[in-house]
Structures are given as structure tokens and as C-alpha cells.
N, C-alpha and C positions, 0 to 999 in steps of 0.2 A: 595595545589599543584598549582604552576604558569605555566598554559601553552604556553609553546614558541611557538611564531607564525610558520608556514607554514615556513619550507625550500624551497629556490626557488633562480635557478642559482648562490647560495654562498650570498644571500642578505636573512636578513628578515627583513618581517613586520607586523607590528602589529594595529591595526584599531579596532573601536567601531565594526563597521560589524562584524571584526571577532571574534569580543569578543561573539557579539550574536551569531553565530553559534556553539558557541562550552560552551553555556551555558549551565547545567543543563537539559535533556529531561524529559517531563513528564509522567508516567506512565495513561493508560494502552498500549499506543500503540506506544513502546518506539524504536523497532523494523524500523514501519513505520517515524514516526516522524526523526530519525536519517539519514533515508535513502532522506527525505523531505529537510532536514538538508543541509546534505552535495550535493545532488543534485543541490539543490538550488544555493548555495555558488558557487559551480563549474559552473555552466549557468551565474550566473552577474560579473564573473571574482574575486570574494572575496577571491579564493584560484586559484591562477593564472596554467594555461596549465603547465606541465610538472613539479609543486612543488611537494614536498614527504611532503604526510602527518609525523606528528609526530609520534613515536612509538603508535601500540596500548594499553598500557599501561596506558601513558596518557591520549590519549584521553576516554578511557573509563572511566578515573576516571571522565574528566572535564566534562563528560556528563551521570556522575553519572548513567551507564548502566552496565552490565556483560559483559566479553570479548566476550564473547560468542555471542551478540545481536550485540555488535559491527561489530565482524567477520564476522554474518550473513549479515550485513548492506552493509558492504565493499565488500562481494559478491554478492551482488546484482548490484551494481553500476560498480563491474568490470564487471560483464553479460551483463549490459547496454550500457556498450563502454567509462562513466564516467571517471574510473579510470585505472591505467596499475598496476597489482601485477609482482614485480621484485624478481629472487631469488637473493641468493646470498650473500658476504658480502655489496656489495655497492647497496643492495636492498632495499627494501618498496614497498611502496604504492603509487605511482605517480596519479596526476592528467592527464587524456591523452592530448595530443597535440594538436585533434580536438575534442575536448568533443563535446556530443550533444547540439545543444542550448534551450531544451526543451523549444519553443513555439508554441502558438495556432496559429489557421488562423488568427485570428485578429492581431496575431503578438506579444500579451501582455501574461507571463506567468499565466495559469488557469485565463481566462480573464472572463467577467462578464457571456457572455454566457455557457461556464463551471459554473460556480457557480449557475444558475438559474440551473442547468441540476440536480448538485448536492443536491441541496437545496428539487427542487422536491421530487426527489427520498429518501432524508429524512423523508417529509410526508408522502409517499404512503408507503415506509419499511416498519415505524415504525409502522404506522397504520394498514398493514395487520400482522405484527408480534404479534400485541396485541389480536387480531382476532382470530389468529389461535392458538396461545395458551390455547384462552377458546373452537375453535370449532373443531380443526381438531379431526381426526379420525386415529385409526390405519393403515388405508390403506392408510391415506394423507404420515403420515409419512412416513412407507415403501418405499414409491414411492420416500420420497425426501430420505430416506436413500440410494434408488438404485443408485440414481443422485449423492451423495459423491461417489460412490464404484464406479460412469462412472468415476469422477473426478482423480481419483485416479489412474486408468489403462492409463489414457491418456496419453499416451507416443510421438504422434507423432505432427502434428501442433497445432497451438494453436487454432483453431478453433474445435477442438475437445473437447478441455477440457470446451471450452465457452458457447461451445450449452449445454452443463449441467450445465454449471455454471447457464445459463441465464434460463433453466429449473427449476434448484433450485430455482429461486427467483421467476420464476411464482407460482412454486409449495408452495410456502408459501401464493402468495395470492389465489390460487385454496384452499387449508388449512383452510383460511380465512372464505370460501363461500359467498363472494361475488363477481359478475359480474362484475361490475365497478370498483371493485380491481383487478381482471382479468385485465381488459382494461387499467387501466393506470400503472399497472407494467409491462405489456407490451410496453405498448408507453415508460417508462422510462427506460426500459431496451437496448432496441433501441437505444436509447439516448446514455444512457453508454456504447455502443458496438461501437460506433462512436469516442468518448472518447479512452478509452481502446484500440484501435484500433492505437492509436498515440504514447504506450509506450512498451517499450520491456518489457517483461513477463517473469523472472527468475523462475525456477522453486522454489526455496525457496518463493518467493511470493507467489505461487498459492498451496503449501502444508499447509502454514501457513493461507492462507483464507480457504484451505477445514477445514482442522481442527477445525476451525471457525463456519461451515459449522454443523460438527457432532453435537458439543458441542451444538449450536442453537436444533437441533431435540431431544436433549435430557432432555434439556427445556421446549420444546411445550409440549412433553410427559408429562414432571409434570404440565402441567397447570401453570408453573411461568410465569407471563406474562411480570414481572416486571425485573427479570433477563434476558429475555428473547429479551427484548425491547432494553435492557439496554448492552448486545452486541450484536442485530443488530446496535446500536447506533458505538458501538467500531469499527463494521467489517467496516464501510460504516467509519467513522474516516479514519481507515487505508487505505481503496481506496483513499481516498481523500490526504492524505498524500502522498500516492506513485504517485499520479498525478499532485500533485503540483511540486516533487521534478523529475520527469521524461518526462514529457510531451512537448512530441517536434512538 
């Protein structure tokens, strides 16, 4: 299938750029990665303000996803102010007029200082994820099980759902038992809440992280440590993806 470039004011075009945006996404975190995708593209002007995506048809196929991850994707970016959904016959999916220009303070998208933030926060996960899968205890867990169930009722700002988010991820290095995991998953979480604090928060994003969330403690529970590693490796992916593609 050859996808025609991006409609826009009765002209198309067609560019290397947007041949890579609309390559192949990779699995497992194909969701994030798409939303990364087209964020992105929409921020450096590759799919200019006010063009209509192509059918979603297409582009699911060119990005080899389910319609379905698509449609998640494209609601999240119309939550974000990205794009405008039209009904209608002479509808789509428009790119909006003032999209956000997802930059950092320094001015540069997820500039270096994001990446040191991220990269941290790689170390200290992974390492108390490993941890706590050989040490926690059934009361470690419960405790992070009640923090999904905070997760889950949080209906009102986002600050709600976050102070359990950011609970859950001490509570894995409290899991852990150690102190100095304590202390710097806290310092990095800090970090990330400064972050996170710069991107608009779709509720599809934040059901698709708790879920994330469960799956993780049921992990710990068997003592895999290795699975266990290996999506917190995925979850922190997918932030990283959705910060690349939203971060203003």
C-alpha cells in the first residue's frame, strides 16, 4: 500500500520526513511510539496546521498497528489540542491551527536535560524493580495494589491520580528494602513530576499506565524478576515516548 501524503489546502506533499513518520511502528509500545510519531511531525511543521490526516485505514496499515491503537493514539493528540476530529461528510482528522509547539525551557524538544532526568530514572526503576521482586512482602504489594485502586477512582485533577502514581513507584522501591532506593526514587520522581507537569494527561494515557501498573505487582508476586524488569523497562518507554511527542 502507497501512502499519499498529508492533504492540505488542495496541495500535497510528499518528503523523506514524512516517509519516516509514517514508517512501520515498533512493537511493544506501539500505542506510545505512534502518539510520539505524529506529535512530533505536528511540532516541526512535517504535517502542516490545518491538513487532514489520511483515512484511518491507511494509515494503520502504513504503521503496521490495529485500528484500534490508532484511534487510541488520535485521541489522545485530539485531548492534547494536536489535532481537530471533524464530523461529517467533508470530515477527518485535521491537524489544528495552533498546535502545541511541544518545547522544553531550553527551547529544544526533550532536550538534554530531560534525557539525563530520563535516563536516571532508568537506573534507579530498573534496579529497584529487580529488588523487589526477590524481596517484597505481601503487605509491600497490597499497599501498591491499593495505589492502582487510588489510580483508578481518580476522577478529578490530575494531581490526584499523580500522588499515587508517584506513591506507586516509591512503593516499589520501599518493596525493594532499601533506603537509598527510597531516596533516589524519590529525588527522580520529583524530577518526573516537573516533566509530566509540561504535558496534557488524556485519560487513555493514564488507564493504559495503570494497567501497566497491575500487571507489574503481579510479577513481583511470582518473584520474575526478569519479566518484571522487562516492563518496567516498556512502562518508562512509553513515558518517554509520550514526552517526546507532547512536551511543550
Amino acid at each position: 500500500m502507497y501512502l499519499s501524503a498529508v492533504e492540505s489546502t488542495g496541495t500535497v506533499e510528499r518528503s523523506t520526513a514524512f516517509d519516516a513518520v509514517f514508517k512501520p511502528v515498533q512493537p511493544p509500545t506501539t500505542f506510545e511510539e505512534t502518539v510520539e510519531r505524529l506529535g512530533t511531525a505536528i511540532r516541526l511543521g512535517i504535517i502542516a496546521p490545518g491538513s487532514r490526516l489520511p483515512p484511518e485505514r491507511d494509515l494503520a496499515e502504513a504503521l503496521r498497528i490495529s485500528r484500534s491503537t490508532l484511534r487510541q493514539a488520535l485521541t489522545t493528540l485530539v485531548q492534547s489540542g494536536h489535532l481537530i476530529s471533524v464530523r461529517g461528510r467533508a470530515g477527518g482528522t485535521f491537524v489544528a491551527e495552533q498546535p502545541p509547539l511541544g518545547q522544553d525551557s531550553a527551547g529544544e524538544p526533550l532536550g538534554d536535560r530531560a534525557r539525563a532526568v530520563l535516563d536516571y530514572r532508568v537506573a534507579v526503576e530498573t534496579g529497584a524493580t529487580m529488588l523487589a521482586a526477590e524481596r517484597s512482602t505481601p503487605e509491600d504489594l497490597e499497599r501498591l495494589a491499593n495505589l492502582t485502586e487510588a489510580m483508578d477512582r481518580a476522577t478529578g485533577p490530575f494531581e490526584e491520580y499523580r500522588r499515587a502514581d508517584v506513591g506507586f513507584h516509591i512503593g516499589v522501591a520501599e518493596a525493594a528494602h532499601s533506603g537509598r532506593l527510597v531516596a533516589a526514587m524519590t529525588e527522580v520522581q520529583g524530577k518526573m513530576s516537573d516533566l509530566i507537569a509540561r504535558i496534557p494527561h488524556p485519560d487513555i494515557v493514564l488507564t493504559s499506565s495503570n494497567a501497566q501498573h497491575k500487571r507489574l505487582i503481579t510479577l513481583l508476586g511470582r518473584r520474575d524478576s526478569g519479566r518484571a524488569v522487562r516492563l518496567m523497562r516498556e512502562h518508562m518507554e512509553g513515558t518517554e515516548h509520550i514526552l517526546a511527542g507532547l512536551l511543550r
